[in-house]
PyMOL Python script that loads the backbone (N, CA, C, O; Angstrom):
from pymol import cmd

cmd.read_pdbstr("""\
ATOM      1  N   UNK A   1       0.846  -1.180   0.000  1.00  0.00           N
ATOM      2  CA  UNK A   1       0.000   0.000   0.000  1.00  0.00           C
ATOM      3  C   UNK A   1       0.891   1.244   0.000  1.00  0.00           C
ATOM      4  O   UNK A   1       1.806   1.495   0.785  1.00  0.00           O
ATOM      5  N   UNK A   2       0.428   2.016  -1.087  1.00  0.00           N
ATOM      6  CA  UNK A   2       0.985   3.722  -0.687  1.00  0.00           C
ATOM      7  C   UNK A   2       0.835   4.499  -0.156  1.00  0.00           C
ATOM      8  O   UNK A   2      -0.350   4.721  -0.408  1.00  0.00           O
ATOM      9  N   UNK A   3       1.294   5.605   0.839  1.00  0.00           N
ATOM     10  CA  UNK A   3       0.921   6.706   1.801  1.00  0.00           C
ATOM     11  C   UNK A   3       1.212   8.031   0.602  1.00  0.00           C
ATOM     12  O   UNK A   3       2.184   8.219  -0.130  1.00  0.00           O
ATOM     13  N   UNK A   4       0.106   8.708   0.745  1.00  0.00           N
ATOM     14  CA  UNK A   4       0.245   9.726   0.317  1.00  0.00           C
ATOM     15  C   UNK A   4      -0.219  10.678   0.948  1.00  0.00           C
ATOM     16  O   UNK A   4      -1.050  10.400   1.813  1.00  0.00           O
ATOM     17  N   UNK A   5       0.112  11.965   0.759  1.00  0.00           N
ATOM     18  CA  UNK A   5      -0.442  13.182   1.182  1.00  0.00           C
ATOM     19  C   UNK A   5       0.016  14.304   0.905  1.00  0.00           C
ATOM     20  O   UNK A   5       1.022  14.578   0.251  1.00  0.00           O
ATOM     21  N   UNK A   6      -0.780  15.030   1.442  1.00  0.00           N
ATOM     22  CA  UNK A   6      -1.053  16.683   0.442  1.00  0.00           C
ATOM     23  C   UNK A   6      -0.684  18.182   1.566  1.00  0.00           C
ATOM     24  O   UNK A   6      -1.309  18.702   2.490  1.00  0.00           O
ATOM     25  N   UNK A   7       0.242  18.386   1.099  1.00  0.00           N
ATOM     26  CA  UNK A   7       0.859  19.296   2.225  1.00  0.00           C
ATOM     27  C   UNK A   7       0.167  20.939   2.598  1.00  0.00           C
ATOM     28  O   UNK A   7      -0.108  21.935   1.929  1.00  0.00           O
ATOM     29  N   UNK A   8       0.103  20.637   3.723  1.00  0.00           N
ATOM     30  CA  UNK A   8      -0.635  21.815   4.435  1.00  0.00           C
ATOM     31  C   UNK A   8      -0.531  23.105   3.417  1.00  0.00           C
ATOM     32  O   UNK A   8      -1.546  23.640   2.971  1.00  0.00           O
ATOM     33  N   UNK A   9       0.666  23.506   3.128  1.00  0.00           N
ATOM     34  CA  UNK A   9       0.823  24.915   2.544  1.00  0.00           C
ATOM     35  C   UNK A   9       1.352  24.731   1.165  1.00  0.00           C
ATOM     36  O   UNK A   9       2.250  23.912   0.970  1.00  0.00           O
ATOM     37  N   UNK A  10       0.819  25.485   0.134  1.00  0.00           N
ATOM     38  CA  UNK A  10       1.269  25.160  -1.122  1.00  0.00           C
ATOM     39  C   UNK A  10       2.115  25.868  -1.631  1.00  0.00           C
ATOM     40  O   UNK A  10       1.883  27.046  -1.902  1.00  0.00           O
ATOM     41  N   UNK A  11       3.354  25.241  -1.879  1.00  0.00           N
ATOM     42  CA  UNK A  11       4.437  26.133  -2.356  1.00  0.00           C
ATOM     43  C   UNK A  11       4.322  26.516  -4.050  1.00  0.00           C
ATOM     44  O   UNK A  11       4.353  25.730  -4.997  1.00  0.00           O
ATOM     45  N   UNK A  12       4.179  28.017  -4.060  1.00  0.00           N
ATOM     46  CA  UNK A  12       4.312  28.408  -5.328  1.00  0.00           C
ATOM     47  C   UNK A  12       5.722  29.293  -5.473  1.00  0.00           C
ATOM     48  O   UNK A  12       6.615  29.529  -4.660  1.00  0.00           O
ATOM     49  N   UNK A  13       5.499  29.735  -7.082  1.00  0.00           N
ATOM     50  CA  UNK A  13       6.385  30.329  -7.422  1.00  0.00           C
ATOM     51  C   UNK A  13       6.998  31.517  -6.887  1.00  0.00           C
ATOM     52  O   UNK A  13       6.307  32.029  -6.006  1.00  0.00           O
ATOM     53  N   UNK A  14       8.105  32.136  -7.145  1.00  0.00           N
ATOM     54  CA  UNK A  14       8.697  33.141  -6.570  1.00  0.00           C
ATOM     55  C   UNK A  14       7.675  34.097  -6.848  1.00  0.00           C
ATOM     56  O   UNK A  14       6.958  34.587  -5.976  1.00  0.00           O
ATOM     57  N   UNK A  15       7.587  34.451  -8.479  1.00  0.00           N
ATOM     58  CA  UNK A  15       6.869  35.083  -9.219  1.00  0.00           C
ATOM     59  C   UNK A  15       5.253  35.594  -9.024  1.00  0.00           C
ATOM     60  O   UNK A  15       4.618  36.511  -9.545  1.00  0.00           O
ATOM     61  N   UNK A  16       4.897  34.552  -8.020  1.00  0.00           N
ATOM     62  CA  UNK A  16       3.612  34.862  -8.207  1.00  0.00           C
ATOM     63  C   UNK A  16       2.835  35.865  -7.176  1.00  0.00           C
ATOM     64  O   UNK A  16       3.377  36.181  -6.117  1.00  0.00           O
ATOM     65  N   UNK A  17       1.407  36.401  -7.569  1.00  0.00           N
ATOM     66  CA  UNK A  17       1.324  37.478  -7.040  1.00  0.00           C
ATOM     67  C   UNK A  17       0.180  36.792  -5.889  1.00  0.00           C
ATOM     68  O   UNK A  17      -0.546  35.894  -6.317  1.00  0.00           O
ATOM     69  N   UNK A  18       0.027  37.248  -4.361  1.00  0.00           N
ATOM     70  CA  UNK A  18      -1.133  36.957  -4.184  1.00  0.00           C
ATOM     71  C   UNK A  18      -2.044  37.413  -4.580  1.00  0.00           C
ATOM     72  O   UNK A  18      -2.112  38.574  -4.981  1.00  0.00           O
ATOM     73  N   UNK A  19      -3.274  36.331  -4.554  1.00  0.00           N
ATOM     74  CA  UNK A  19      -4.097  36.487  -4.700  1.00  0.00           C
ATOM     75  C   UNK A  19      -5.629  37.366  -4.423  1.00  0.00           C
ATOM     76  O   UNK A  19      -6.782  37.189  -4.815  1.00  0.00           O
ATOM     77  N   UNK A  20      -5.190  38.031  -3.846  1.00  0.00           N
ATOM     78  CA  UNK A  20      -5.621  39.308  -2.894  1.00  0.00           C
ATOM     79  C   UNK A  20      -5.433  40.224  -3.984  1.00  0.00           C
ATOM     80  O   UNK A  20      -6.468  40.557  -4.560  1.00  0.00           O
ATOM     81  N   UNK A  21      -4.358  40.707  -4.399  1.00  0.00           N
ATOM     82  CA  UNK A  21      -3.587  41.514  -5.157  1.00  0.00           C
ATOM     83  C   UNK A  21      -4.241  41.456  -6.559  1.00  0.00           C
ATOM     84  O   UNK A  21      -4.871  42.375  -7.082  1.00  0.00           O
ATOM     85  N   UNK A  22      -4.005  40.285  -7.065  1.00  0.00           N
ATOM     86  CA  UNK A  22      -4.730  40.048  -8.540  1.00  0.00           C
ATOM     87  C   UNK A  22      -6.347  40.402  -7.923  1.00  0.00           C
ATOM     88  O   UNK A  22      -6.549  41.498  -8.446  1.00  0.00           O
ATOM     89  N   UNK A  23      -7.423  40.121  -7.217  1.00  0.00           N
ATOM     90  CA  UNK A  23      -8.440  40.659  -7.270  1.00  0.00           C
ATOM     91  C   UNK A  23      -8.762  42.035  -7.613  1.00  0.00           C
ATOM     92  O   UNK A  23      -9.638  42.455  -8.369  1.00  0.00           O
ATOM     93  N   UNK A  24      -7.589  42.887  -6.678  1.00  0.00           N
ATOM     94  CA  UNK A  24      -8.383  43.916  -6.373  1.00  0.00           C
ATOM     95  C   UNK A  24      -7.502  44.830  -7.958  1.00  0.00           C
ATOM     96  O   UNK A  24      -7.980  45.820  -8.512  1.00  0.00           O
ATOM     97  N   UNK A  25      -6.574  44.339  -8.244  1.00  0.00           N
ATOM     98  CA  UNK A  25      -6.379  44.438 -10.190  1.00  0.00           C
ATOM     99  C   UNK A  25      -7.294  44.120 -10.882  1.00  0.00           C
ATOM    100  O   UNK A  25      -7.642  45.193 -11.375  1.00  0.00           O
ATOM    101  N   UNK A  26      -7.953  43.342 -11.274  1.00  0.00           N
ATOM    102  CA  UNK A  26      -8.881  42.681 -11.715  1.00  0.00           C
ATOM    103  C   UNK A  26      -9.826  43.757 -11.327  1.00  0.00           C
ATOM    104  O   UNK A  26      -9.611  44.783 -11.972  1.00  0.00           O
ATOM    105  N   UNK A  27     -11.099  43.880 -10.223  1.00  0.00           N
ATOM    106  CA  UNK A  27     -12.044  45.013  -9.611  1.00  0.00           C
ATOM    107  C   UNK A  27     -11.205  46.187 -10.246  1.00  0.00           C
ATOM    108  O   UNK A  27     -11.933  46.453 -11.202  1.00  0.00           O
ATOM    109  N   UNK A  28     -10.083  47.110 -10.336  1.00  0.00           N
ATOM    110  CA  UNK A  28      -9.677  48.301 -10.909  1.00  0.00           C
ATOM    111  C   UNK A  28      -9.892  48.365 -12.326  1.00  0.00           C
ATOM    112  O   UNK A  28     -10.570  49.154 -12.985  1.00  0.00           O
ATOM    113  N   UNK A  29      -9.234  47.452 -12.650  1.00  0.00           N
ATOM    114  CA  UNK A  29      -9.551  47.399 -14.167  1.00  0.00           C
ATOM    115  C   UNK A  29     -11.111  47.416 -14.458  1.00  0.00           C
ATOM    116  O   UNK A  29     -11.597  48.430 -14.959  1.00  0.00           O
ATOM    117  N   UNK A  30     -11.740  46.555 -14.220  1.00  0.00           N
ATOM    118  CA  UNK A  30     -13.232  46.659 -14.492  1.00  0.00           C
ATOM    119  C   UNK A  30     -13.934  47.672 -14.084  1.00  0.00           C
ATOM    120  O   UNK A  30     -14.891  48.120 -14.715  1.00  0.00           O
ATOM    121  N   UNK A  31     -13.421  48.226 -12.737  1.00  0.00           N
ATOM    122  CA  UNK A  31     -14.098  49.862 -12.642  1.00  0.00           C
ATOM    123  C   UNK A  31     -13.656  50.701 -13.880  1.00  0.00           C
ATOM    124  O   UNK A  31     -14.408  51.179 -14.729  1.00  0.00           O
ATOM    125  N   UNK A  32     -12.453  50.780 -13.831  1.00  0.00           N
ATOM    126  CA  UNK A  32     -11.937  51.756 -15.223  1.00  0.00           C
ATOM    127  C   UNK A  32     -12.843  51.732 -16.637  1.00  0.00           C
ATOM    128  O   UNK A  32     -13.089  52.662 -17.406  1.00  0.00           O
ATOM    129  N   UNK A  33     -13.192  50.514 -16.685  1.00  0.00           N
ATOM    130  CA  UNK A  33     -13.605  49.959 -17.945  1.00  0.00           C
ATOM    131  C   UNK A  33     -15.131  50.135 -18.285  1.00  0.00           C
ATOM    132  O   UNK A  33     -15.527  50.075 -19.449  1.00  0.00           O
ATOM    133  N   UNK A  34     -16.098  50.388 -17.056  1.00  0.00           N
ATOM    134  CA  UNK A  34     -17.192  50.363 -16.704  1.00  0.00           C
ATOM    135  C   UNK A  34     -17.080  52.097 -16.605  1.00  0.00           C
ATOM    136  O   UNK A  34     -17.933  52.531 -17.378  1.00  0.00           O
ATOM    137  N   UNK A  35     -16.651  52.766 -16.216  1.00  0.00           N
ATOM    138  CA  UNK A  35     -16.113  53.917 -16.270  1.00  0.00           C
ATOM    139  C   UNK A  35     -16.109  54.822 -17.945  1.00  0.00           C
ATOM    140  O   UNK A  35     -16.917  55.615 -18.431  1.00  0.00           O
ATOM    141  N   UNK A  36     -15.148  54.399 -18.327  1.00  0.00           N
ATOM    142  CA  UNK A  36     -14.835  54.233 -19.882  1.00  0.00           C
ATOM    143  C   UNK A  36     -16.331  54.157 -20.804  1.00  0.00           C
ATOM    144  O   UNK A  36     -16.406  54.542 -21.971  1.00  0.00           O
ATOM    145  N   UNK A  37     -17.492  53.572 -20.010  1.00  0.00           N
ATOM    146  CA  UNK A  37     -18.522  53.096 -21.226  1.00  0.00           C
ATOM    147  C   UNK A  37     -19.438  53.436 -21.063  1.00  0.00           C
ATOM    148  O   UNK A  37     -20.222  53.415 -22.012  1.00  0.00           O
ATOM    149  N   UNK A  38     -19.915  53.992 -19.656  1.00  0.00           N
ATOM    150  CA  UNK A  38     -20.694  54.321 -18.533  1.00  0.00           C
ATOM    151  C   UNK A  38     -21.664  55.129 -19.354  1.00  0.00           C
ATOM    152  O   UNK A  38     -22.867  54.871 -19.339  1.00  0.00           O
ATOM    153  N   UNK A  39     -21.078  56.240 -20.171  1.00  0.00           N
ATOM    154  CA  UNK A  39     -21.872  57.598 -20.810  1.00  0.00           C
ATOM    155  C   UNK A  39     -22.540  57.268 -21.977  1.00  0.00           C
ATOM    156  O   UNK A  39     -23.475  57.940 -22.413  1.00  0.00           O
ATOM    157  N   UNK A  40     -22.060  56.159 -22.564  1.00  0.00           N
ATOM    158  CA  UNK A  40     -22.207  55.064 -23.962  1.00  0.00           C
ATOM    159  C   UNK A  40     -23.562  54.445 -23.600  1.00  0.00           C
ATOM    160  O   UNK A  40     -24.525  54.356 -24.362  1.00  0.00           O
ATOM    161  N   UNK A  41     -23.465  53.823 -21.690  1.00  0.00           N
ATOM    162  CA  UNK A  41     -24.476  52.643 -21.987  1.00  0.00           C
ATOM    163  C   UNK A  41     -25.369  53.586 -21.584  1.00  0.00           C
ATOM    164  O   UNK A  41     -26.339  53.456 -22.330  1.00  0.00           O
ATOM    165  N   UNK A  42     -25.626  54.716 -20.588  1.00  0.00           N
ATOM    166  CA  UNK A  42     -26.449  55.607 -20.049  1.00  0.00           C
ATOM    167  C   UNK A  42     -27.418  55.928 -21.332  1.00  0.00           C
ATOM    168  O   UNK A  42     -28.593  55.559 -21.344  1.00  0.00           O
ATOM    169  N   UNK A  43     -26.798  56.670 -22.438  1.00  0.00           N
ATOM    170  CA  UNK A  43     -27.054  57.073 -23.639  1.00  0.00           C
ATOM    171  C   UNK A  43     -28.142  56.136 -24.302  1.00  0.00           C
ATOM    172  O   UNK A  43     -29.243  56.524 -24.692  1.00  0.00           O
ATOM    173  N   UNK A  44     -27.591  54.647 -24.378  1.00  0.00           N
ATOM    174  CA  UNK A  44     -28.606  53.845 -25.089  1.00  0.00           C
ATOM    175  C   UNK A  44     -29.842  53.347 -23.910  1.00  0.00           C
ATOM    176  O   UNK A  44     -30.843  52.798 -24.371  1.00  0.00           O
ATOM    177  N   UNK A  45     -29.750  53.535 -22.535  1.00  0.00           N
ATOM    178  CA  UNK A  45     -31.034  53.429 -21.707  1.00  0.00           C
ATOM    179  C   UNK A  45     -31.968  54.949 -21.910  1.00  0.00           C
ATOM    180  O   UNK A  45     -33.189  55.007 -21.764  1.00  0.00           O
ATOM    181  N   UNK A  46     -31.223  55.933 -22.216  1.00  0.00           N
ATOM    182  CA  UNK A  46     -32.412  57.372 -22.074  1.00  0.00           C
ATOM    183  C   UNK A  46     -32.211  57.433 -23.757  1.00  0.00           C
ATOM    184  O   UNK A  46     -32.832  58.454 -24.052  1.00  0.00           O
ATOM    185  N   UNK A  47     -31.801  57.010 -24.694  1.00  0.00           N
ATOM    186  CA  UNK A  47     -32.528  57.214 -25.887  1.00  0.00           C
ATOM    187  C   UNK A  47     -31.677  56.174 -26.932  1.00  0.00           C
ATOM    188  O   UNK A  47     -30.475  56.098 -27.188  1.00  0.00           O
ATOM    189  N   UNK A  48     -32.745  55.482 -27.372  1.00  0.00           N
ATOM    190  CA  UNK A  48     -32.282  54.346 -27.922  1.00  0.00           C
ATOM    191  C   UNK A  48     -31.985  54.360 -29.525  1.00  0.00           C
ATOM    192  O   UNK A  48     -32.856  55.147 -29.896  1.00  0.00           O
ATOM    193  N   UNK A  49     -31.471  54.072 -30.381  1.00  0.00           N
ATOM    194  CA  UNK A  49     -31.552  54.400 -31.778  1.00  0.00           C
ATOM    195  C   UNK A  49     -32.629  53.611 -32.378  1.00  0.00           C
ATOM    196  O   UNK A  49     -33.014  52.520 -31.956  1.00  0.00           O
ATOM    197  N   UNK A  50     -33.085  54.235 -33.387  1.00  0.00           N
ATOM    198  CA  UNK A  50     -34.346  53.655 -33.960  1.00  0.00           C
ATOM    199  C   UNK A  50     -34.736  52.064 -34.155  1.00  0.00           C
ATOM    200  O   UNK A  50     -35.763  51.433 -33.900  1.00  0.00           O
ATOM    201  N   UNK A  51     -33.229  51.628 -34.821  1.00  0.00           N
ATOM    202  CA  UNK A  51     -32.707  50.543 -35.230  1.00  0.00           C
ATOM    203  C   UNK A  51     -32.927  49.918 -33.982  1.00  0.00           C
ATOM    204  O   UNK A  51     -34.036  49.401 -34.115  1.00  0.00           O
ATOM    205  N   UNK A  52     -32.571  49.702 -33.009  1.00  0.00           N
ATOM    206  CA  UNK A  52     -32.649  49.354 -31.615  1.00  0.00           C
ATOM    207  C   UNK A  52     -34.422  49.197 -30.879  1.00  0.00           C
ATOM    208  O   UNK A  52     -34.896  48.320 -30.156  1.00  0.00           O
ATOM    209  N   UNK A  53     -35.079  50.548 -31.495  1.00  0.00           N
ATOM    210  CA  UNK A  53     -36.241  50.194 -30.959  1.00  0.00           C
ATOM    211  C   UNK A  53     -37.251  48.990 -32.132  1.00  0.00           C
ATOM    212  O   UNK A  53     -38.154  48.266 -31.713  1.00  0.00           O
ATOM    213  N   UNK A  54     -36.764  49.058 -33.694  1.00  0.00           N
ATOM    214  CA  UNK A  54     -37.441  48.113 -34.455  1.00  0.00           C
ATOM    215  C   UNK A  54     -36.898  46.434 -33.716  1.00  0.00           C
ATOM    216  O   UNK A  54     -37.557  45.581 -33.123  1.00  0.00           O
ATOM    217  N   UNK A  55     -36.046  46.469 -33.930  1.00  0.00           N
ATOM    218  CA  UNK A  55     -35.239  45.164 -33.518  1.00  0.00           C
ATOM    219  C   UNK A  55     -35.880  44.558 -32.029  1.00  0.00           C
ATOM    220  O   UNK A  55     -35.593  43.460 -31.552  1.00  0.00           O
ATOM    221  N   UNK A  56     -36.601  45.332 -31.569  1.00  0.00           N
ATOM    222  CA  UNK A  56     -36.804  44.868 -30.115  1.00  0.00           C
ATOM    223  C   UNK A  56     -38.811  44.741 -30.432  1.00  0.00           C
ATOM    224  O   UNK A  56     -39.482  43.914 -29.814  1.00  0.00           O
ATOM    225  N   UNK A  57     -39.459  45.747 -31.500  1.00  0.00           N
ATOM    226  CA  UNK A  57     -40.758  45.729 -32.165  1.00  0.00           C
ATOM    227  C   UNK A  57     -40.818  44.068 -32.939  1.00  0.00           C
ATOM    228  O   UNK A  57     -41.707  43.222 -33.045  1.00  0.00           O
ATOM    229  N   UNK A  58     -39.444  44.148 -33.363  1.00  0.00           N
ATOM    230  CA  UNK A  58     -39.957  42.906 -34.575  1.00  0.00           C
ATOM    231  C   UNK A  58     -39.859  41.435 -33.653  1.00  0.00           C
ATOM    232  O   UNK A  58     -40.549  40.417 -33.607  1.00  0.00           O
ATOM    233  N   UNK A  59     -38.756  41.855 -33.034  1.00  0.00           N
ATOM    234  CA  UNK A  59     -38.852  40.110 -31.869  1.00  0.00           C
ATOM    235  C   UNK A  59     -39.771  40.129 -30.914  1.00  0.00           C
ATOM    236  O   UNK A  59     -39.981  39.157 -30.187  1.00  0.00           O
ATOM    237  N   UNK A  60     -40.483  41.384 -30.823  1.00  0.00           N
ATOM    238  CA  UNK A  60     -41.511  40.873 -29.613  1.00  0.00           C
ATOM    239  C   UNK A  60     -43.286  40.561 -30.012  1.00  0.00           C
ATOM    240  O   UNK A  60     -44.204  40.245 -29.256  1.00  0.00           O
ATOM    241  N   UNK A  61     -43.278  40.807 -31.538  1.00  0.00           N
ATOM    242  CA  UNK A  61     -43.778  40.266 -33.025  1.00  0.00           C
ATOM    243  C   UNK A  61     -43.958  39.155 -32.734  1.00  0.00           C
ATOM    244  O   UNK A  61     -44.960  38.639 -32.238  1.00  0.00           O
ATOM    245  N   UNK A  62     -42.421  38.446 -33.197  1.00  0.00           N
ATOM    246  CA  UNK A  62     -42.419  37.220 -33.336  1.00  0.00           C
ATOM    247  C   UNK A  62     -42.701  36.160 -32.108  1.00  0.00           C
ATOM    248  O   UNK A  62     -42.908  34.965 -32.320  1.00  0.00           O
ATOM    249  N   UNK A  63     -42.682  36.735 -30.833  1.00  0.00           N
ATOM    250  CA  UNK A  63     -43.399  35.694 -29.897  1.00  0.00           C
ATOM    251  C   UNK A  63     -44.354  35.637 -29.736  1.00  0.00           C
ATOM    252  O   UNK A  63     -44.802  34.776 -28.979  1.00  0.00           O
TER     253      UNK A  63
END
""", "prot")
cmd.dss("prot")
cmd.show_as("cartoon", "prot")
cmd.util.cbc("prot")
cmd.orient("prot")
């Protein structure tokens, strides 16, 4: 029979970043980005382009 087992703490690379760190990179970036589009998506909720309001006339047609 073999003994195996799985060690308490996992040794990674020198390199690597915690993981804490990459989140709250990750959350910045996506604020930035959400930021960046914010006035774009606002725009198409208070006035939609025509094209936008047929497209939403013709599929609700078809159900």
């Amino acid at each position: 029979m073999i003994k195996t087992s799985t060690p308490n703490e996992i040794v990674s690379s020198p390199n690597a970043k915690p993981i804490k760190n990459t989140a709250n990179e990750a959350e910045q970036q996506d604020e930035l980005f959400y930021n960046s589009i914010k006035s774009q998506l606002n725009k198409l909720v208070k006035d939609p382009s025509d094209e936008t309001i047929e497209k939403i006339l013709a599929y609700s047609k078809d159900k």
